[in-house]
C-alpha positions, 0 to 999 in steps of 0.5 A: 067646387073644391070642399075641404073634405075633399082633401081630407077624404084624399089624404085619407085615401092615399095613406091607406093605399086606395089612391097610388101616390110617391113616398113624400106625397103619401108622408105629406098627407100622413103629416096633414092628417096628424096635424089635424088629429094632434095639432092643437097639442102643438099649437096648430089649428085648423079652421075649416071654414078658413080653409073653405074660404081660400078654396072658394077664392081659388076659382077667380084665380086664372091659371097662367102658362 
């Protein structure tokens, strides 16, 4: 099951070069990590265990072709 450190261990992965990834995908995870550093002064909030919520929701999703 996916954890929402997961992700940010991710993010942190691939802005140090550790994981190869495209010039957007490297400046979205850049931008996700600001966002969890700065957000608040900008009036976002991150609520972990929202997050871990709507992970744990994706699993009954079926993924369709």
């Amino acid at each position: 099951m996916a954890k929402v450190a997961d992700g940010i261990r991710y993010a942190e992965r691939v802005v140090a070069g550790e994981i190869v990834a495209s010039e957007f995908v490297r400046l979205a995870c850049q931008r996700f990590l600001d966002d969890l550093k700065y957000g608040e002064k900008r009036g976002i909030y991150f609520s972990e265990p929202r997050a871990q919520h709507i992970l744990n929701f994706y699993k009954f999703v079926p993924h369709v072709k």
